[in-house]
PyMOL Python script that loads the backbone (N, CA, C, O; Angstrom):
from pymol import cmd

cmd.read_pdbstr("""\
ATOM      1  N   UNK A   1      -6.997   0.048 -31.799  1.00  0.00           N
ATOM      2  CA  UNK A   1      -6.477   1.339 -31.411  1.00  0.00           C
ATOM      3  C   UNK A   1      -6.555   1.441 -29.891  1.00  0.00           C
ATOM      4  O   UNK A   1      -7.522   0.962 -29.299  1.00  0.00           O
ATOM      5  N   UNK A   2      -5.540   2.066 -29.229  1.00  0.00           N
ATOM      6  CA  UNK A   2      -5.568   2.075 -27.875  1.00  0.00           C
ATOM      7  C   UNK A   2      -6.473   2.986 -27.337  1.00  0.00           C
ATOM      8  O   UNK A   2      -6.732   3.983 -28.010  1.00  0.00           O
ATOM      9  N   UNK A   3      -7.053   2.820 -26.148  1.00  0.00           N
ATOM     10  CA  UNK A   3      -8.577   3.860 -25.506  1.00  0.00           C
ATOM     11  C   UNK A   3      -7.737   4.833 -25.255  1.00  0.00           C
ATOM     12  O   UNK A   3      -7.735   5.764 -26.060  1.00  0.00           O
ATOM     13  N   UNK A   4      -6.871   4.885 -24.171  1.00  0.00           N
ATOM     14  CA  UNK A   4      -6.446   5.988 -24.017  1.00  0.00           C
ATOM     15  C   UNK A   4      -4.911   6.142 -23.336  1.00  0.00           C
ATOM     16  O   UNK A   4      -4.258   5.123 -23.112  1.00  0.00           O
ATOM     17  N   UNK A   5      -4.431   7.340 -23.055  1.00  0.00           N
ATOM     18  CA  UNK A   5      -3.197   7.397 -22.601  1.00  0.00           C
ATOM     19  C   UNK A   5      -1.831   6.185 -22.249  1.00  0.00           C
ATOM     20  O   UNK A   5      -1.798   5.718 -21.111  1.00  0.00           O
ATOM     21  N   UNK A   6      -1.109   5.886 -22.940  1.00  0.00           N
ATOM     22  CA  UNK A   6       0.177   4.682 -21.994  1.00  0.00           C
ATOM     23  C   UNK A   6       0.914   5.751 -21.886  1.00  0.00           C
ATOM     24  O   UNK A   6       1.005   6.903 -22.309  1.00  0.00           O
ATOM     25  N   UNK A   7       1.662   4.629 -20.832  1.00  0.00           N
ATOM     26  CA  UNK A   7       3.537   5.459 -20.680  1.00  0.00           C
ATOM     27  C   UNK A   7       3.988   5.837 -21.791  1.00  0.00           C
ATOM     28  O   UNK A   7       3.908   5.317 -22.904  1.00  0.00           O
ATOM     29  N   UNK A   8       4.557   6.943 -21.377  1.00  0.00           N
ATOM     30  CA  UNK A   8       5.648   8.029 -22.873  1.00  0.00           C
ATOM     31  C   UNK A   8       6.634   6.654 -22.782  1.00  0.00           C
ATOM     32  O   UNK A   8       6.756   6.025 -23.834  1.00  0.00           O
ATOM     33  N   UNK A   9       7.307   6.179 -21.643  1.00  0.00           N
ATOM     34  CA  UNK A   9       8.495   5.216 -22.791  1.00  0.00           C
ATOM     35  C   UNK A   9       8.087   4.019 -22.877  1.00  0.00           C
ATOM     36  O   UNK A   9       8.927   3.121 -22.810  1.00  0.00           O
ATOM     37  N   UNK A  10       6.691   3.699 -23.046  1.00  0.00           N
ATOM     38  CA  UNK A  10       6.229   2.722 -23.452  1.00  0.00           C
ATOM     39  C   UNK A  10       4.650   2.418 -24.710  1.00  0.00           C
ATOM     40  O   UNK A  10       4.063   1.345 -24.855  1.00  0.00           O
ATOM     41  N   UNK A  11       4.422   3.387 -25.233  1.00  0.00           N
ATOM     42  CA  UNK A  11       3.459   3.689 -25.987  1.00  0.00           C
ATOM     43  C   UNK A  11       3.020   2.553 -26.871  1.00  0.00           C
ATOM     44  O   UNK A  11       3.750   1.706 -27.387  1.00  0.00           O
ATOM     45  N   UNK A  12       2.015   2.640 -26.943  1.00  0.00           N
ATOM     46  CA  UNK A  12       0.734   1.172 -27.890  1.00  0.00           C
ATOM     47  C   UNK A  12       0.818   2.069 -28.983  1.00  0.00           C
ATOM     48  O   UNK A  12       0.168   3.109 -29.087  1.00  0.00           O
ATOM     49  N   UNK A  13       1.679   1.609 -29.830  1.00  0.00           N
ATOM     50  CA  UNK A  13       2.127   2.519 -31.035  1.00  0.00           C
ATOM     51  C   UNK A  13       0.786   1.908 -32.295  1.00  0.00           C
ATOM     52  O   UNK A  13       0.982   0.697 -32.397  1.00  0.00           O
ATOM     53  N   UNK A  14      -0.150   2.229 -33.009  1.00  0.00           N
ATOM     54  CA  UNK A  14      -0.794   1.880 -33.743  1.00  0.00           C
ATOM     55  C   UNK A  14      -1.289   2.605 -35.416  1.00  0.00           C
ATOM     56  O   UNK A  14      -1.258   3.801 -35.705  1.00  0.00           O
ATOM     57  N   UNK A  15      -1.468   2.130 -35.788  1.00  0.00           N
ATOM     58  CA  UNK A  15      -1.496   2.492 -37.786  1.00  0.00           C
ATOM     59  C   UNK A  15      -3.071   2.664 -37.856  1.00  0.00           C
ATOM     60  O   UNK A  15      -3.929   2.302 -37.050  1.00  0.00           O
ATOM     61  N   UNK A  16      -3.204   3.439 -39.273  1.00  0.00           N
ATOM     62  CA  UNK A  16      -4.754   3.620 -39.614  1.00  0.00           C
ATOM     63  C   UNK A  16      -5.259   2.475 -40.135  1.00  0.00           C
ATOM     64  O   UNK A  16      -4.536   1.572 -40.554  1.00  0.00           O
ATOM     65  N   UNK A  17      -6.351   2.444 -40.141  1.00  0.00           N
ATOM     66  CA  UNK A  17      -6.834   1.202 -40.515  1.00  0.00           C
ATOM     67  C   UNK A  17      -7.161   1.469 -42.440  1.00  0.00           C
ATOM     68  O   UNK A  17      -7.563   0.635 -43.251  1.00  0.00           O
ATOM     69  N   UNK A  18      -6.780   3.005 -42.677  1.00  0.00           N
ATOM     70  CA  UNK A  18      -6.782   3.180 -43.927  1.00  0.00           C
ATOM     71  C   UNK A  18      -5.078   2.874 -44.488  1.00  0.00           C
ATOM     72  O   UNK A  18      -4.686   3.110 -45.630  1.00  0.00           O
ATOM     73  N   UNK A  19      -4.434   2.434 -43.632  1.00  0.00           N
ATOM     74  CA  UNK A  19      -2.894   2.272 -44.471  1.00  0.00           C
ATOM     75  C   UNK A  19      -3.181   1.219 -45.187  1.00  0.00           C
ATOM     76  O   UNK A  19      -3.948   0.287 -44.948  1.00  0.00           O
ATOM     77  N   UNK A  20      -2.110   1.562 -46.614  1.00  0.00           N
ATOM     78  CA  UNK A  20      -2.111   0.305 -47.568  1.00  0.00           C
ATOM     79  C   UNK A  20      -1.783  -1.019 -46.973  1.00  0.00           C
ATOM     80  O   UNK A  20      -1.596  -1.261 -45.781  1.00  0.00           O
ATOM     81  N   UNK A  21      -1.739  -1.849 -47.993  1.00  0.00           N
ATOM     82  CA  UNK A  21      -1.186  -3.353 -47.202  1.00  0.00           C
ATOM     83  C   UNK A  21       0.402  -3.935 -47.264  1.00  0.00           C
ATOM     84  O   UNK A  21       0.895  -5.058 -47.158  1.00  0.00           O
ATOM     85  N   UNK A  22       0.842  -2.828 -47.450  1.00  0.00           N
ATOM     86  CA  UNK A  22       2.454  -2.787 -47.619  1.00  0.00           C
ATOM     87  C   UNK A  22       2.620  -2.141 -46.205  1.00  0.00           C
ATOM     88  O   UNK A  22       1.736  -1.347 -45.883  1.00  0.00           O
ATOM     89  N   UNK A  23       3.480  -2.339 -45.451  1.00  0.00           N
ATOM     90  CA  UNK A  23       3.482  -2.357 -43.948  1.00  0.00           C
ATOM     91  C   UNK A  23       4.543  -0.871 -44.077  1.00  0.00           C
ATOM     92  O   UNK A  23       4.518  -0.119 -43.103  1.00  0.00           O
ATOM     93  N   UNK A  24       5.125  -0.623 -44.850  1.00  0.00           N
ATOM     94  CA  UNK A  24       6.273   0.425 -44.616  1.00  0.00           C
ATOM     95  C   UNK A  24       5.218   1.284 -45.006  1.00  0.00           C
ATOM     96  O   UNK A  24       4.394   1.016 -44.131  1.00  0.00           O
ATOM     97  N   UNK A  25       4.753   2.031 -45.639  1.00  0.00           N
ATOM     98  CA  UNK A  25       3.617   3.129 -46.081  1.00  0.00           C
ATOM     99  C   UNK A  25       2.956   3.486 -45.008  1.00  0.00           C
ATOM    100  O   UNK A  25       2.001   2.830 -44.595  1.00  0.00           O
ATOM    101  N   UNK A  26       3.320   4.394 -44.527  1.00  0.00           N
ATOM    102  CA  UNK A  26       2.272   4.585 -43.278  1.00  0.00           C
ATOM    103  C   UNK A  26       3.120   5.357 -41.917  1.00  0.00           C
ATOM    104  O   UNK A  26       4.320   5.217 -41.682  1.00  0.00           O
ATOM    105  N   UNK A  27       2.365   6.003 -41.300  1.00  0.00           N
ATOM    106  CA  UNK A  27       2.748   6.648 -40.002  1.00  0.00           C
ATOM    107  C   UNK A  27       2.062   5.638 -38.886  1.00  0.00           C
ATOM    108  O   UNK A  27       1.151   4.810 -38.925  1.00  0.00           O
ATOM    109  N   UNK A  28       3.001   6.150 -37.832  1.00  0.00           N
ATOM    110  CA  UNK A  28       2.102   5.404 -35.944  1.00  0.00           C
ATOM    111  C   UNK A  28       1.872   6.521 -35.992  1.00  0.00           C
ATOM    112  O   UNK A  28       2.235   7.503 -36.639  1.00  0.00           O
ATOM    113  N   UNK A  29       0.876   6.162 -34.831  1.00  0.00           N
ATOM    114  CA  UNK A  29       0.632   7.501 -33.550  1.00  0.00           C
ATOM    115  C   UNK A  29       0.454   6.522 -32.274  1.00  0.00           C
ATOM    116  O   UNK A  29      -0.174   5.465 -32.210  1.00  0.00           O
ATOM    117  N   UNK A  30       1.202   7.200 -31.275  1.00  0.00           N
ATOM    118  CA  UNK A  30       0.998   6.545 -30.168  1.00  0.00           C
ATOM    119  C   UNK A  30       0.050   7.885 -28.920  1.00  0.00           C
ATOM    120  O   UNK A  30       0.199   9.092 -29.108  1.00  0.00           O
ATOM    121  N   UNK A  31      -0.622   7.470 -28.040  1.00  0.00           N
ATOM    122  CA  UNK A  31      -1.509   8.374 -27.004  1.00  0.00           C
ATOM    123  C   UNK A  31      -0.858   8.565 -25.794  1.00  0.00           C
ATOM    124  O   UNK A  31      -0.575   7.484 -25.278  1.00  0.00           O
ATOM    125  N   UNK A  32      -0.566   9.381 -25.246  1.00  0.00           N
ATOM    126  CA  UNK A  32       0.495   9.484 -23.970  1.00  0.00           C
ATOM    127  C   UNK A  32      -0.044  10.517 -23.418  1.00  0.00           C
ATOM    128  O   UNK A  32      -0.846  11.210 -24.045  1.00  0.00           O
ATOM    129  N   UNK A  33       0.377  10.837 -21.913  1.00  0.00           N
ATOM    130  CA  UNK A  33      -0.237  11.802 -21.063  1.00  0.00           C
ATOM    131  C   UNK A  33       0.006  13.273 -21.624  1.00  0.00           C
ATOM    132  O   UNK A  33      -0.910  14.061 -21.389  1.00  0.00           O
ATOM    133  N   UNK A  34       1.123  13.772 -22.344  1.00  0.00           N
ATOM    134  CA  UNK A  34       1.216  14.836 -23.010  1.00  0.00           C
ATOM    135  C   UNK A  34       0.900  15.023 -24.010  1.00  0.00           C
ATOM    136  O   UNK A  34       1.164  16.118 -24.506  1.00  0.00           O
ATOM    137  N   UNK A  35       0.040  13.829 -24.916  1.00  0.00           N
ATOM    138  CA  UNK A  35      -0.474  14.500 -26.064  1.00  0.00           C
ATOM    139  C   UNK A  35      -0.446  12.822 -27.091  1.00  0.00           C
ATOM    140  O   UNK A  35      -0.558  11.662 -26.696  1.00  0.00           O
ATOM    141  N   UNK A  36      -0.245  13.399 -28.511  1.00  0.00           N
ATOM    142  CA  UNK A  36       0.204  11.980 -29.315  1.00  0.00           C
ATOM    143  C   UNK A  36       1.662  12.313 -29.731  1.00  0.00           C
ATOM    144  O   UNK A  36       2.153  13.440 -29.796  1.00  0.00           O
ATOM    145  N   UNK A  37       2.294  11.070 -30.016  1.00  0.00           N
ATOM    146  CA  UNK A  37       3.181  10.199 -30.490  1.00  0.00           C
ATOM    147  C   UNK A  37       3.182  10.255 -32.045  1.00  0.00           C
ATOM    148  O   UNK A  37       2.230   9.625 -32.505  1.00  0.00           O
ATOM    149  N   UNK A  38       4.019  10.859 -33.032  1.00  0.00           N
ATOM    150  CA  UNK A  38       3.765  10.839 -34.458  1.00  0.00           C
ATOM    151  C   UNK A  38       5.202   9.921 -35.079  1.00  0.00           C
ATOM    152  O   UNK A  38       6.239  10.585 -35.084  1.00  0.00           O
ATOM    153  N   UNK A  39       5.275   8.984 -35.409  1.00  0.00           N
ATOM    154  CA  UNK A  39       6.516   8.645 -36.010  1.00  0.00           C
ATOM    155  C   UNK A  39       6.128   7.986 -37.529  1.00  0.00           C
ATOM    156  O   UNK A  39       5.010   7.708 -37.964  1.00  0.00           O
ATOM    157  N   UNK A  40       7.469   7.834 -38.183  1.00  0.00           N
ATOM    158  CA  UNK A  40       7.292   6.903 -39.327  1.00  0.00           C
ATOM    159  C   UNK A  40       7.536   5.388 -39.734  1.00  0.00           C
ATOM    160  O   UNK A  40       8.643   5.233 -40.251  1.00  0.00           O
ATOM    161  N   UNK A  41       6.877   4.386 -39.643  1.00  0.00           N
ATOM    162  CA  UNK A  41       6.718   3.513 -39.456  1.00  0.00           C
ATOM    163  C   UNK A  41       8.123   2.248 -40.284  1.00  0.00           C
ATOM    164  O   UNK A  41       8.255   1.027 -40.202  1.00  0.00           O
ATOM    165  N   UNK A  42       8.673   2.991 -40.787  1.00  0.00           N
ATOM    166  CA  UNK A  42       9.495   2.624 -41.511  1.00  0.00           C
ATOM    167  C   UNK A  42      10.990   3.039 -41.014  1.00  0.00           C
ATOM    168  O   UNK A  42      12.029   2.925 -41.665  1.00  0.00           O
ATOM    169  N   UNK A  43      10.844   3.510 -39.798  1.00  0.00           N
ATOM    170  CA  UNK A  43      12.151   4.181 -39.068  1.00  0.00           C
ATOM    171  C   UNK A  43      11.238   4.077 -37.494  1.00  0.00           C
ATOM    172  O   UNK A  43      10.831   5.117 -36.976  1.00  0.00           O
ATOM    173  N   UNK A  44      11.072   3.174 -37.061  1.00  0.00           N
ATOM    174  CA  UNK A  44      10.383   3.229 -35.179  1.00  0.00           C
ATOM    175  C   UNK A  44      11.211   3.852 -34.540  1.00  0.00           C
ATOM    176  O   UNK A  44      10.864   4.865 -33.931  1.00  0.00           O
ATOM    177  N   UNK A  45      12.538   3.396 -34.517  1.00  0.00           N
ATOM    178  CA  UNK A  45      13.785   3.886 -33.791  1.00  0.00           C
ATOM    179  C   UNK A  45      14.452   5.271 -33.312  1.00  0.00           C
ATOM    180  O   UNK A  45      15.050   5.599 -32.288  1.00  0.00           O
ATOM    181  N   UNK A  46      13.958   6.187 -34.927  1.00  0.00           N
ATOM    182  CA  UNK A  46      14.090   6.816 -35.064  1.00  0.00           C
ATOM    183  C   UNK A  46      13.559   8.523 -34.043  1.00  0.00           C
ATOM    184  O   UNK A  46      12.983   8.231 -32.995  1.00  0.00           O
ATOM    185  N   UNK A  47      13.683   9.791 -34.234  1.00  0.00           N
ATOM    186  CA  UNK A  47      12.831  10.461 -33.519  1.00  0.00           C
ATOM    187  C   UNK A  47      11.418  10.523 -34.230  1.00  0.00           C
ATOM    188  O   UNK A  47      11.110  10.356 -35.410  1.00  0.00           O
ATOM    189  N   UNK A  48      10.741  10.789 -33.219  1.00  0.00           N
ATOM    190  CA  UNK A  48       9.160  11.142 -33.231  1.00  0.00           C
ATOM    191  C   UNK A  48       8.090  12.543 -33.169  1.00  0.00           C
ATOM    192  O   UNK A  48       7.958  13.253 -32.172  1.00  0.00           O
ATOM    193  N   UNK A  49       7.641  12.666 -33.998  1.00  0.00           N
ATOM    194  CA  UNK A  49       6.940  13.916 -33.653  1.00  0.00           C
ATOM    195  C   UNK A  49       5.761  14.159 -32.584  1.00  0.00           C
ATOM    196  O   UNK A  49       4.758  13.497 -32.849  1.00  0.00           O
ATOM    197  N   UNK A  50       5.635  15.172 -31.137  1.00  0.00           N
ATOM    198  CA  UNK A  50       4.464  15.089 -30.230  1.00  0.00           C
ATOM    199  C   UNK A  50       4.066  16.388 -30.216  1.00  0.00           C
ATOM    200  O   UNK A  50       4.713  17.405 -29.964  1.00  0.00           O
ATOM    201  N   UNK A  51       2.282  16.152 -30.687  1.00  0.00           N
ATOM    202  CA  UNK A  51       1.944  16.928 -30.615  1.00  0.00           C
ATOM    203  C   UNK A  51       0.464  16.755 -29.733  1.00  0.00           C
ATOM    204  O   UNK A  51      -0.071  15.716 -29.346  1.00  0.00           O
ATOM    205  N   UNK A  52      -0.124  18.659 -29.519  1.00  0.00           N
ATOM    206  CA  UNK A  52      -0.993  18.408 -28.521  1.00  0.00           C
ATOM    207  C   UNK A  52      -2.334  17.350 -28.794  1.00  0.00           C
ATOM    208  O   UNK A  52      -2.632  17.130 -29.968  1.00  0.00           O
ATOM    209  N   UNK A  53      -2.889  16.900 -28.032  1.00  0.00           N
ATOM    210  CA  UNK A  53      -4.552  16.195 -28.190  1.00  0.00           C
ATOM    211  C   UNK A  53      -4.865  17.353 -29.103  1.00  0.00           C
ATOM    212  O   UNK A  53      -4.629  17.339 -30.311  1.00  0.00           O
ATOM    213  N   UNK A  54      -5.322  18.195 -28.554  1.00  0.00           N
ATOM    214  CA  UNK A  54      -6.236  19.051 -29.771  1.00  0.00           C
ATOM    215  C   UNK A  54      -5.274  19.248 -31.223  1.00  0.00           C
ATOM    216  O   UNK A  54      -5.777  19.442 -32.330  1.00  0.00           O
ATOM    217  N   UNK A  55      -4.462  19.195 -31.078  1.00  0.00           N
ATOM    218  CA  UNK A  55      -4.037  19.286 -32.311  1.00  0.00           C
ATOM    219  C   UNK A  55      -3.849  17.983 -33.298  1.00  0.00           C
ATOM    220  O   UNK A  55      -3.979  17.974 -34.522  1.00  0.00           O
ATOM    221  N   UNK A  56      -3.582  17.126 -32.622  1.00  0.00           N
ATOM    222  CA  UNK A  56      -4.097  15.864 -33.306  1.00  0.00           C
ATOM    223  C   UNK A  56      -5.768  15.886 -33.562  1.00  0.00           C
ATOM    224  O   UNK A  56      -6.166  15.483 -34.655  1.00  0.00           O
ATOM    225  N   UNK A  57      -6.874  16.415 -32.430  1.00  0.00           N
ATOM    226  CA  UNK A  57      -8.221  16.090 -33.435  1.00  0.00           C
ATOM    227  C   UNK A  57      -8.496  17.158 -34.407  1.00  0.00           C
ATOM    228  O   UNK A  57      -9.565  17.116 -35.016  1.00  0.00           O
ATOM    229  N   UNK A  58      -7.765  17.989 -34.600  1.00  0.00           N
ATOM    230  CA  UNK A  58      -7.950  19.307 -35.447  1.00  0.00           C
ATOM    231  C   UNK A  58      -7.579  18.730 -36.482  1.00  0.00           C
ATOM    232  O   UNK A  58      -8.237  18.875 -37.512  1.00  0.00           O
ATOM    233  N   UNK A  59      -6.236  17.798 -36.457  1.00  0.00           N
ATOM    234  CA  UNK A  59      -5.752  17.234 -37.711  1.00  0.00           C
ATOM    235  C   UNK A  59      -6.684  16.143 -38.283  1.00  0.00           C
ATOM    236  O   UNK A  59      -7.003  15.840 -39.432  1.00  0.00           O
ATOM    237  N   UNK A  60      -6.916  15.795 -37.398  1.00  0.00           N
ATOM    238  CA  UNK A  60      -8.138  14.149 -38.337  1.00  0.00           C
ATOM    239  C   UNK A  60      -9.036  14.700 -38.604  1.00  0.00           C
ATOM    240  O   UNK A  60      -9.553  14.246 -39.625  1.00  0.00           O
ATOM    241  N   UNK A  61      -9.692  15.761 -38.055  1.00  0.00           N
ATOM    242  CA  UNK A  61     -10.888  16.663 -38.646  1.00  0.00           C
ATOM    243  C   UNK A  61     -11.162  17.495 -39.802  1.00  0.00           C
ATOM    244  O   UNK A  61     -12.209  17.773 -40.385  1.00  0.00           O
ATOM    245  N   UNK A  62      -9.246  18.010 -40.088  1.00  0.00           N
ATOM    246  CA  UNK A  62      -8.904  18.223 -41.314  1.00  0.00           C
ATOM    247  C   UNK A  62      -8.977  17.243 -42.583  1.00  0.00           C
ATOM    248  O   UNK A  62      -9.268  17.660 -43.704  1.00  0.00           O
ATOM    249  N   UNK A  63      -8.776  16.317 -42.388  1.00  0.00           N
ATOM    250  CA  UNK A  63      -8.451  15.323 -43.282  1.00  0.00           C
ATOM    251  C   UNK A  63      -9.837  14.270 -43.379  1.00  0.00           C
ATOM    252  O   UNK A  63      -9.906  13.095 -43.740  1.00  0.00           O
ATOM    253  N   UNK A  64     -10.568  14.928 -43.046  1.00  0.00           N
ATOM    254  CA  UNK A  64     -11.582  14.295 -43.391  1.00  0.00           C
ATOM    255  C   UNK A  64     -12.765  15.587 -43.885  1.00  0.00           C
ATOM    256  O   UNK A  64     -13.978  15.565 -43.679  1.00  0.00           O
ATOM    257  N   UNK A  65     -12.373  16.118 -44.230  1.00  0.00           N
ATOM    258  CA  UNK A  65     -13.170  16.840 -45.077  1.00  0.00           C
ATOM    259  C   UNK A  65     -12.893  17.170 -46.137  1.00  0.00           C
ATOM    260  O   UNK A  65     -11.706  17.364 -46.399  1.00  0.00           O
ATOM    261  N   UNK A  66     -13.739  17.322 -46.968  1.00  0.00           N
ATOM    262  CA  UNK A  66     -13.482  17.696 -48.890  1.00  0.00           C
ATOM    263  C   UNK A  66     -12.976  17.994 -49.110  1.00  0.00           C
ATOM    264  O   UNK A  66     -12.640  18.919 -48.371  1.00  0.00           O
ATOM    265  N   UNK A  67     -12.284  17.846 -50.084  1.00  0.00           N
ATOM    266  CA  UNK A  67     -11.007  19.196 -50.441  1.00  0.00           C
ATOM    267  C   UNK A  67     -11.170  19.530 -51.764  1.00  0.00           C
ATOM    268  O   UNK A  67     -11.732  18.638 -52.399  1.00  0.00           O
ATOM    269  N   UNK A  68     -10.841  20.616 -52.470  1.00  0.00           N
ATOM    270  CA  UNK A  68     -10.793  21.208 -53.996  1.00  0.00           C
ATOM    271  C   UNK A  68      -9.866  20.371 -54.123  1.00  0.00           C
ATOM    272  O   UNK A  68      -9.311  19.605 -53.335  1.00  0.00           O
ATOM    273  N   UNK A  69      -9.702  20.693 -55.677  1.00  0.00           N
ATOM    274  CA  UNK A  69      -8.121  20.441 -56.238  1.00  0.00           C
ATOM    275  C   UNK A  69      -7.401  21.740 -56.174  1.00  0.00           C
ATOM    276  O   UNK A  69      -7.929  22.851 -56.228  1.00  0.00           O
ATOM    277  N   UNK A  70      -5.890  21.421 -56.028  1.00  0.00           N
ATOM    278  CA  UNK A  70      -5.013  22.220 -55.683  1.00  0.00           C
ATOM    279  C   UNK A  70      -5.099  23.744 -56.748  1.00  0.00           C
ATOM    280  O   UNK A  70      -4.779  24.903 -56.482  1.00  0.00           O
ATOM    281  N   UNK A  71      -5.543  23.267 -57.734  1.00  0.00           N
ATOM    282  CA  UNK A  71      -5.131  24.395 -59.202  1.00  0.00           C
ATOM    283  C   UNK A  71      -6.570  25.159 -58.930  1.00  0.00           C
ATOM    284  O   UNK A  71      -6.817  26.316 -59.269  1.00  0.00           O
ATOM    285  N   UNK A  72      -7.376  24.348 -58.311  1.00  0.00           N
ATOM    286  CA  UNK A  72      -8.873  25.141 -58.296  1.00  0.00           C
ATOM    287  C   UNK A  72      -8.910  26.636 -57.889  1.00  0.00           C
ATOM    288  O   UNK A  72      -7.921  26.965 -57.235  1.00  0.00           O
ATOM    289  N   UNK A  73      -9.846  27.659 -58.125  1.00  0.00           N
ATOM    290  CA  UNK A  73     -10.167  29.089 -58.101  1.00  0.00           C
ATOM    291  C   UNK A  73     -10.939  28.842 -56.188  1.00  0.00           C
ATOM    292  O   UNK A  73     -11.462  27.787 -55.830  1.00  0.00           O
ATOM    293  N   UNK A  74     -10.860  29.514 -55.700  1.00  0.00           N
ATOM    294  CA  UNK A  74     -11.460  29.446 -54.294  1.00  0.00           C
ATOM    295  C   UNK A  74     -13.101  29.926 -54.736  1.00  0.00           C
ATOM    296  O   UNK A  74     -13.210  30.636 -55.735  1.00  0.00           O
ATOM    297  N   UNK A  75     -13.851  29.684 -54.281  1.00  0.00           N
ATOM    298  CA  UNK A  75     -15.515  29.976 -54.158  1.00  0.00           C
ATOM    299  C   UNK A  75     -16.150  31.059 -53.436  1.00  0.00           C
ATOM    300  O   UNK A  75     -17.377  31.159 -53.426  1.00  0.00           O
TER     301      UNK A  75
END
""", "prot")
cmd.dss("prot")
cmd.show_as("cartoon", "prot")
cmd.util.cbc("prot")
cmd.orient("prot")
């Protein structure tokens, strides 16, 4: 995974190390001075989604915590 920031038109585009082993399954994220790089790995070419730093660690912070099941009653 890249440390930190590249060029916007040149980004160290990289995968989770939790993607399956089928190479199309899966999103990049690339790190750039305005934020991250979101695309789908199965379309590079294609457009990309950028969103802020904090909102990318808000998102991995999300997704790593417990979750109910969807049908569940709230607590």
């Amino acid at each position: 995974m890249p440390v930190g920031p590249q060029s916007a038109s040149d980004p160290a585009w990289f995968k989770s190390s939790y993607s399956g082993g089928n190479a199309t399954e899966c999103v990049e994220a690339a790190f750039v001075p305005s934020g991250v790089l979101i695309r789908d790995s199965k379309r590079p070419k294609h457009q990309h989604l950028t969103v802020s730093a904090l909102s990318w660690a808000e998102f991995l912070a999300s997704v790593n915590l417990p979750h109910r099941p969807v049908d569940s009653e709230p607590t």
